[in-house]
LUMFI-208056 format. One record per atom (N, C-alpha, C, O): y, z, x. Coordinates in pm, whole numbers, plus 50000, padded with zeros to 5 digits. Layout:
<sites>
YZX ...
</sites>
This chain:
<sites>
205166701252175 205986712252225 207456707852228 207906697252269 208046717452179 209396711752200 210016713552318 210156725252353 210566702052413 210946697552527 212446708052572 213426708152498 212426715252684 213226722052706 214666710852790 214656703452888 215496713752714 216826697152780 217946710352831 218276722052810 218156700152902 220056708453000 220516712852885 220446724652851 221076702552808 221946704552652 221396700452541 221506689752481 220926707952525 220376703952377 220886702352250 221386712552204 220896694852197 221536693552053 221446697751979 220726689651919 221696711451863 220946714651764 221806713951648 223036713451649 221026713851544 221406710251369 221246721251285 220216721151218 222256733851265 222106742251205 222226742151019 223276742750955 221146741550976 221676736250816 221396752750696 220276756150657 222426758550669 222286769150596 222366764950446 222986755850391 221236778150382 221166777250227 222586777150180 223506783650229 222686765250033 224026769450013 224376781149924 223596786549847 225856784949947 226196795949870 225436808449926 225646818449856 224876809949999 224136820750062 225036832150204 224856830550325 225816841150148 226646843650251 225956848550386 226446848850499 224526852650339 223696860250445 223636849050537 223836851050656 223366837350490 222686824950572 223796819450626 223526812350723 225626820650586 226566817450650 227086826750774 227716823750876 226566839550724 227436852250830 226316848050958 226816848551070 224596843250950 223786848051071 224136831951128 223946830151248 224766817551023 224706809451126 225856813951198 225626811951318 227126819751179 227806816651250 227476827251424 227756823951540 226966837351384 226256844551513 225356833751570 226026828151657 224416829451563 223216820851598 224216808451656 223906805151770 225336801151600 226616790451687 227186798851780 227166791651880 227546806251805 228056814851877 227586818652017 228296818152118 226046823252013 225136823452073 224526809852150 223946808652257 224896800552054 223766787452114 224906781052205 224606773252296 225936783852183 227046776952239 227026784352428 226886779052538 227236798952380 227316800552522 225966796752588 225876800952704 224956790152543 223876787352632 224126775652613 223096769852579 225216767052619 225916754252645 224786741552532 224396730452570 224596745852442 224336736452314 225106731652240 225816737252157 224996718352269 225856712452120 225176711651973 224176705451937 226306722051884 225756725051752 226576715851665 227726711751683 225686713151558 226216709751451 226026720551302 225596732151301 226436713651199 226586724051122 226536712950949 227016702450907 225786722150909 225836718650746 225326724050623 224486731950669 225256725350486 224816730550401 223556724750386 223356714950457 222226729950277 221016723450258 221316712550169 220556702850156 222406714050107 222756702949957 223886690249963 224246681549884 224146692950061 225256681150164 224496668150183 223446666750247 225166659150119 224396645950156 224866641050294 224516629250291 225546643450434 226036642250510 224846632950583 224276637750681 224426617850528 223366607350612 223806605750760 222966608150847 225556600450807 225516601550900 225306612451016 225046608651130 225436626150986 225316634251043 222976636751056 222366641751151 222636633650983 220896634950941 220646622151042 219816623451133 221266611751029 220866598351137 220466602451251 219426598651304 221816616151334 221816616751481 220516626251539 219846634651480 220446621451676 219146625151675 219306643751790 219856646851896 218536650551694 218926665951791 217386666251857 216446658251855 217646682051927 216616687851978 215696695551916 214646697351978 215816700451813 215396707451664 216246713451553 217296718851588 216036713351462 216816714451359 216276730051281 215226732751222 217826740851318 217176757451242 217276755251119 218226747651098 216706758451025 217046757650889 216986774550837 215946781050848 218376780750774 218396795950776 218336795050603 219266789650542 217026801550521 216686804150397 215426805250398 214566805650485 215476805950228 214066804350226 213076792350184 213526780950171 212076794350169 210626785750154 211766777050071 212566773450157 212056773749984 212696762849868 213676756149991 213436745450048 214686763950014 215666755150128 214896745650233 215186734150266 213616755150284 213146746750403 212096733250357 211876723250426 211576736250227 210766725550185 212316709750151 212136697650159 213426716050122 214006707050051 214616702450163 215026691250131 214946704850287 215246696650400 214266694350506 214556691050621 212936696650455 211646696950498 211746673750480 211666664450560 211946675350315 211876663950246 212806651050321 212316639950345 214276655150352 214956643450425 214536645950521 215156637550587 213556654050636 213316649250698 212116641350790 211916638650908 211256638650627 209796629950634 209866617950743 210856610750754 208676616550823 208766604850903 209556608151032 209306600851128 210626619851053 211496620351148 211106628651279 211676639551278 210576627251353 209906635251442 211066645851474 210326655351498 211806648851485 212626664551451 212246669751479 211306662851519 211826685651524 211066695751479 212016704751396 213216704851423 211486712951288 212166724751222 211476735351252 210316737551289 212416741651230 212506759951315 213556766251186 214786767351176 212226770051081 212636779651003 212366797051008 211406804851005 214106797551018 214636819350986 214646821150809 215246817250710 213646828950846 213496834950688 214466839950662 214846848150745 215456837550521 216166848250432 215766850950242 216326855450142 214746846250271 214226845350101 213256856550098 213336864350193 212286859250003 211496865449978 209586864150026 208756873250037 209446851450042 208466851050095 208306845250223 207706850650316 208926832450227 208946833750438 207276823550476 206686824750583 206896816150386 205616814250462 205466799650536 204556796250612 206596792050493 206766784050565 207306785450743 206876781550851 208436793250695 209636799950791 209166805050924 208656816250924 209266798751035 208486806851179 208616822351177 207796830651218 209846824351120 210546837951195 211436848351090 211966842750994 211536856951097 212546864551005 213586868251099 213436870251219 214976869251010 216226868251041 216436875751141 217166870251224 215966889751179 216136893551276 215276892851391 215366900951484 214436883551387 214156874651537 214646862651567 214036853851628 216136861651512 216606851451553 216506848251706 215756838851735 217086853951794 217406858451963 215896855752027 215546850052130 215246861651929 213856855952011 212966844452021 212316839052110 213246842351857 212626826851815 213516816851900 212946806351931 214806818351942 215706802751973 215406808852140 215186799552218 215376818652185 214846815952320 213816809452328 214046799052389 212326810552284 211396806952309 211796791652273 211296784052355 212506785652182 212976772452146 213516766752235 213066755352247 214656770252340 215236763452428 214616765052562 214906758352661 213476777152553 212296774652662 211966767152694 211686765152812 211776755852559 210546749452526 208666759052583 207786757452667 209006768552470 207516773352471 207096777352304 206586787752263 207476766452235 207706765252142 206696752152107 207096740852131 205536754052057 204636738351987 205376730651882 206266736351818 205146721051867 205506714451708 204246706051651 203626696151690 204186713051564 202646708751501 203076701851356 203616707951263 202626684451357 202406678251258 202116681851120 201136689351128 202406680651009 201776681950914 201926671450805 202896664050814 201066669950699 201106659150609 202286664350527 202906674950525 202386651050451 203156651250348 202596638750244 201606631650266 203416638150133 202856629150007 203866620849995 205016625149999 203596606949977 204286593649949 203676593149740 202536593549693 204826592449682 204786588049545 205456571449488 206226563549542 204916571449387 205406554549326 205436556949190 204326560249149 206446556549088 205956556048950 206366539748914 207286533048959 205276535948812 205556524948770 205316522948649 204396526848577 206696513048621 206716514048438 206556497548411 207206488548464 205646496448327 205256476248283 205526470648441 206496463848473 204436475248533 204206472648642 205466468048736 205526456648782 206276476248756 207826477048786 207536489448856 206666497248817 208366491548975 208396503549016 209576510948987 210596504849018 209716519948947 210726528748871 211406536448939 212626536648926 210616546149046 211406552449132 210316556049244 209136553749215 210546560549348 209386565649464 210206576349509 211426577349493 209276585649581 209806596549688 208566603749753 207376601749730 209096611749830 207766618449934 207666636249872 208556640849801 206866641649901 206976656549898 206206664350000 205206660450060 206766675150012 205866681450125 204596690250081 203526691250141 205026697049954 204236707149917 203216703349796 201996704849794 204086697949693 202796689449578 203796682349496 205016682749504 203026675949415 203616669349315 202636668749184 201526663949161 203616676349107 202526679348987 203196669048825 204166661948802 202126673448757 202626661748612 201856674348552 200836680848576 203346674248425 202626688748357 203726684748213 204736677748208 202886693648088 203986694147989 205376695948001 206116700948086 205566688647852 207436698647849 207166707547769 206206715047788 207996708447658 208306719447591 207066723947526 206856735947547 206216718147455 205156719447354 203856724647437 203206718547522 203696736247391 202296742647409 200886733247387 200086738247308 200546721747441 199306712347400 199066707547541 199816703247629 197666709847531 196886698047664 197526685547645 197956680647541 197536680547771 197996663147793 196656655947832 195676662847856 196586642747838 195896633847875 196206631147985 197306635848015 195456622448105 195766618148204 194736614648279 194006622948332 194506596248294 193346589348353 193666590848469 194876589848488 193036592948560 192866593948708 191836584348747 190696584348701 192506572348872 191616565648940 191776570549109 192746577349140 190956567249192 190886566149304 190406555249379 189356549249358 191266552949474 191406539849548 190696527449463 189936518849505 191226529649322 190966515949192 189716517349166 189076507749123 189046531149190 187976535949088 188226544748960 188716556048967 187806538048832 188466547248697 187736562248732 186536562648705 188196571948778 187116585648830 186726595848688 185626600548660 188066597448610 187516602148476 189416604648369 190576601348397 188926610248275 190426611748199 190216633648201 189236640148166 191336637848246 191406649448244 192496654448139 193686651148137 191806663848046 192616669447938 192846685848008 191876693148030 194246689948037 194506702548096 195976701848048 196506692947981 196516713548098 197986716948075 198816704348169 199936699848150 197786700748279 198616693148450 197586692848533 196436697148528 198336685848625 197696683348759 198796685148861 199976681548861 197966692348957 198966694049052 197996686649186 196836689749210 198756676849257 198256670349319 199186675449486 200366673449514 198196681549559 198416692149725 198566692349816 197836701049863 199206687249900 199116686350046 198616700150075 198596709849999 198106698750239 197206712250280 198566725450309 198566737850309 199376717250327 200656728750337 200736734350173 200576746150143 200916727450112 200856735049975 200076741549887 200466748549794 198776738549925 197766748349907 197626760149899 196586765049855 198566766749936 198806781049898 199726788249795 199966799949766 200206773749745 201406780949629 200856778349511 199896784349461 201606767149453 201076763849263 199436760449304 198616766649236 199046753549380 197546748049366 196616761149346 195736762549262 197116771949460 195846782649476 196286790749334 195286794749276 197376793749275 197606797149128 196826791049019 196706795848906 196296779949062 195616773148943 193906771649003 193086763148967 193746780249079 192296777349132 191706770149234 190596772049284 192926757849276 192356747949385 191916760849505 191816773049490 191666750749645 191426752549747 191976753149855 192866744749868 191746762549975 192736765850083 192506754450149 191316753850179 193236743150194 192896734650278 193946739050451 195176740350453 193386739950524 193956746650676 195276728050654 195186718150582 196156731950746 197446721750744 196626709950863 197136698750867 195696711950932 195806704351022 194486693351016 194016684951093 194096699450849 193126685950819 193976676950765 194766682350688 194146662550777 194416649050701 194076652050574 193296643050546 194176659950467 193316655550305 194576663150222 195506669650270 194216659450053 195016664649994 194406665449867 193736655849829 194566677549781 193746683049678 194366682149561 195586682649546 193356680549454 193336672549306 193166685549182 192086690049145 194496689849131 193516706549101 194576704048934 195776702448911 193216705048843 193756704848718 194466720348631 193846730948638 195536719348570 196176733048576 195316732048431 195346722148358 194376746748399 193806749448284 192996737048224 193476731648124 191966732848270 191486720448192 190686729148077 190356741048082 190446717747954 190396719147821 189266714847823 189416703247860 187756717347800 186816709947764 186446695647846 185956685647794 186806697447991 186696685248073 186326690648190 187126697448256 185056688248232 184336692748401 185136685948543 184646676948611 186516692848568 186816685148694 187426692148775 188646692848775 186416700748886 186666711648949 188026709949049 188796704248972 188416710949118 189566710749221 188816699149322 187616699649353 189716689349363 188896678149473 189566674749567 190736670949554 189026675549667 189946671649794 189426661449868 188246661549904 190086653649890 190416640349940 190876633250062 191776639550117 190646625450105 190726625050273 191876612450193 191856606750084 193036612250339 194396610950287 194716595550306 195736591250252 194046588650365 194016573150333 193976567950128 194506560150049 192976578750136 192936573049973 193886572049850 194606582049846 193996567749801 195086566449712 194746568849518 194016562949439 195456577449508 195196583349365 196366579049284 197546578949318 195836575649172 196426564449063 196326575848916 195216579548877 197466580048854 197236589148764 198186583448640 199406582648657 197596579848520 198386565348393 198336575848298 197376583548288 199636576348210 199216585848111 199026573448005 199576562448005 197986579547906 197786568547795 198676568747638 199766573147603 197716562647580 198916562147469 199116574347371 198316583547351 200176572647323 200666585147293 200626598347326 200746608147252 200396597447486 201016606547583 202426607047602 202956597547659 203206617847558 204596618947552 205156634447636 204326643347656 206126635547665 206976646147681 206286650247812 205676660847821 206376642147905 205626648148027 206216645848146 206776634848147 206306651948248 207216654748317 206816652248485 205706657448499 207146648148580 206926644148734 207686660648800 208776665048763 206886666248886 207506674348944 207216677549134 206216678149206 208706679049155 208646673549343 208926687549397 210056691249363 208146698049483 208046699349511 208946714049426 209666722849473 208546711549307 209056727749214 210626720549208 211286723949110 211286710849304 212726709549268 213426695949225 214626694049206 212846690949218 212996680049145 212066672649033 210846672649016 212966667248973 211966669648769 212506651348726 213656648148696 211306641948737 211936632148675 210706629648488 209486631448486 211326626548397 210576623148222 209806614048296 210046609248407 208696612148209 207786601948222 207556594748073 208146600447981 206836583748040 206756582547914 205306574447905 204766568347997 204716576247745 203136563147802 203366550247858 204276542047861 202046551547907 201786539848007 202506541848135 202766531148190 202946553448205 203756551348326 202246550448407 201106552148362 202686547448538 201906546648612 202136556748763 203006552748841 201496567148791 201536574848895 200906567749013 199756563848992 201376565549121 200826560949255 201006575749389 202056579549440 199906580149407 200156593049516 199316589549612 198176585949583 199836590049763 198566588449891 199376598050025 200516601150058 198556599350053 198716611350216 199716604150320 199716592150346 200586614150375 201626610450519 201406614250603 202296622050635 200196613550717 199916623050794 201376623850900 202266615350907 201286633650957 202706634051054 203906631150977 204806623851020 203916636750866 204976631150769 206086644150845 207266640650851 205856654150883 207076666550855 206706672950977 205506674551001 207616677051062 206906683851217 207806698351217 209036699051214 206986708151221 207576721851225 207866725751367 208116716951449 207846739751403 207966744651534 207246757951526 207446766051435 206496759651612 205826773351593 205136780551710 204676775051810 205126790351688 204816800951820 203356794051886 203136790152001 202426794351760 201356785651812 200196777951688 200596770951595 198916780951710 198306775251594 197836782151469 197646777751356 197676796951532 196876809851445 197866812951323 197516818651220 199166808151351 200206814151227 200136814651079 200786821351000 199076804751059 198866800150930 197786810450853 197826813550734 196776814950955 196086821750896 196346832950879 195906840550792 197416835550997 197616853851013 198526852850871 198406862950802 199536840850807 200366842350706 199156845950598 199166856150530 198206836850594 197226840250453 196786851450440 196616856750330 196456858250583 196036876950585 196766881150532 196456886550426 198376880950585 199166889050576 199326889850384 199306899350307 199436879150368 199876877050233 198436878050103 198216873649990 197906884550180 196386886050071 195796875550056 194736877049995 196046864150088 194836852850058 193606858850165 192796864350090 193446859250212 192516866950317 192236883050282 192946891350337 191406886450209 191116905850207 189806906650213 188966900050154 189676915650293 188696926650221 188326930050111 189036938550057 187536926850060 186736929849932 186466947649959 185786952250051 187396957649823 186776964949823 185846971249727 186136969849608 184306981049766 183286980949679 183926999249633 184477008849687 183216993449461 183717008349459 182267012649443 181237006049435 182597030949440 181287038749508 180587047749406 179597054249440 
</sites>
């Protein structure tokens, strides 16, 4: 729960270039001030470390799903809580839409406000057993073609078991928060946010039996492209894109408590999947 303080500190970080998300922070500073908060202030694309170091009372983030996943990301490991105002189009991360601002930051400086854990993904690529680059994601991290219309290769081990070689367009590899975007597009599985696991879901496989797999998050998945596997691509969380080339070596394993949100309570997740049709009624026709 987030802790109700005399003065609380808060970290207002708006989408950039977004005038909607500049005109409501400056109402929402305005507001937090006369309830004697010290605000800060910044864009989503601002590398401002010393200002990310200091430690607040929760951090609003005003955009959408892309903004909040991408400062979702600096702030892995950081017990924080975020308190996302929808201004995008879908909102399913986002506690609140823009015009419950007044209500969402009361209940925030209530403290009647939960903050509920969720995983995230630790990555490693490694080239002639060198590590090349690492980073975390919140939502998935997929390996998929470039330009050329052709299945790729791609051996998959688990925790240093060879498990099989999957020929598909990609793999998109899930945290349970992301389970509802690219994974459930490609068939995987709804995993609820508050199990530990993370799902293995091949985009279009080609003549290869390897249904969607989910995985309890200690384990560690090892994904090598082989030889003359070319033109293939690392992708973080839809926003960041690093080349790969043969023989790289993929290293992916689970963060539990990696990313801490803020939320009215626990049901939100499902009422979002109703709301948003993952949840219907089947109707029969007559």
């Amino acid at each position: 729960m987030i802790n109700s303080e005399k003065n609380p500190s808060i970290l207002l970080i708006t989408k950039q270039h977004l005038k909607a998300a500049s005109l409501l922070a400056n109402k929402i500073h305005a507001w937090l001030e006369e309830k004697k908060c010290t605000v800060s202030r910044m864009q989503a694309g601002e590398d401002d470390t010393g200002l990310l170091a200091r430690r607040f009372s929760f951090v609003v983030v005003l955009g959408g799903d892309g903004t909040l996943l991408g400062v979702a990301r600096r702030f892995v490991c950081c017990p924080t809580p975020l308190l996302g105002i929808n201004l995008g189009k879908v909102g399913f991360l986002a506690e609140a839409h823009s015009v419950e601002w007044r209500e969402i930051l009361t209940l925030a400086l209530e403290g009647r406000l939960i903050v509920l854990e969720r995983m995230a993904l630790v990555f490693e690529v490694f080239r002639e057993e060198k590590r090349l680059f690492s980073g975390v994601a919140v939502n998935d991290v997929v390996l998929s073609r470039g330009n050329m219309a052709r299945v790729i290769n791609l051996d998959i081990a688990v925790q240093g078991f060879d498990l099989c070689r999957v020929r598909a367009d990609g793999l998109i590899i899930a945290t349970p928060l992301g389970c509802s975007g690219y994974a459930a597009s490609a068939g995987g599985p709804l995993v609820h946010p508050d199990i530990h696991a993370f799902s293995l879901v091949p985009i279009c496989p080609f003549f290869c039996n390897f249904p969607p797999l989910v995985l309890p998050y200690p384990q560690e998945v090892r994904v090598t492209l082989p030889n003359n596997t070319t033109d293939i691509y690392l992708t973080v969380d839809g926003q960041e894109g690093y080349s790969l080339q043969t023989d790289d070596s993929i290293h992916v394993r689970g963060l539990p408590g990696g990313v801490h949100f803020a939320r009215r309570d626990r049901t939100g997740y499902l009422r979002k999947l109703k709301a948003r049709g993952f949840l219907a009624e089947r109707l029969n026709n007559v």
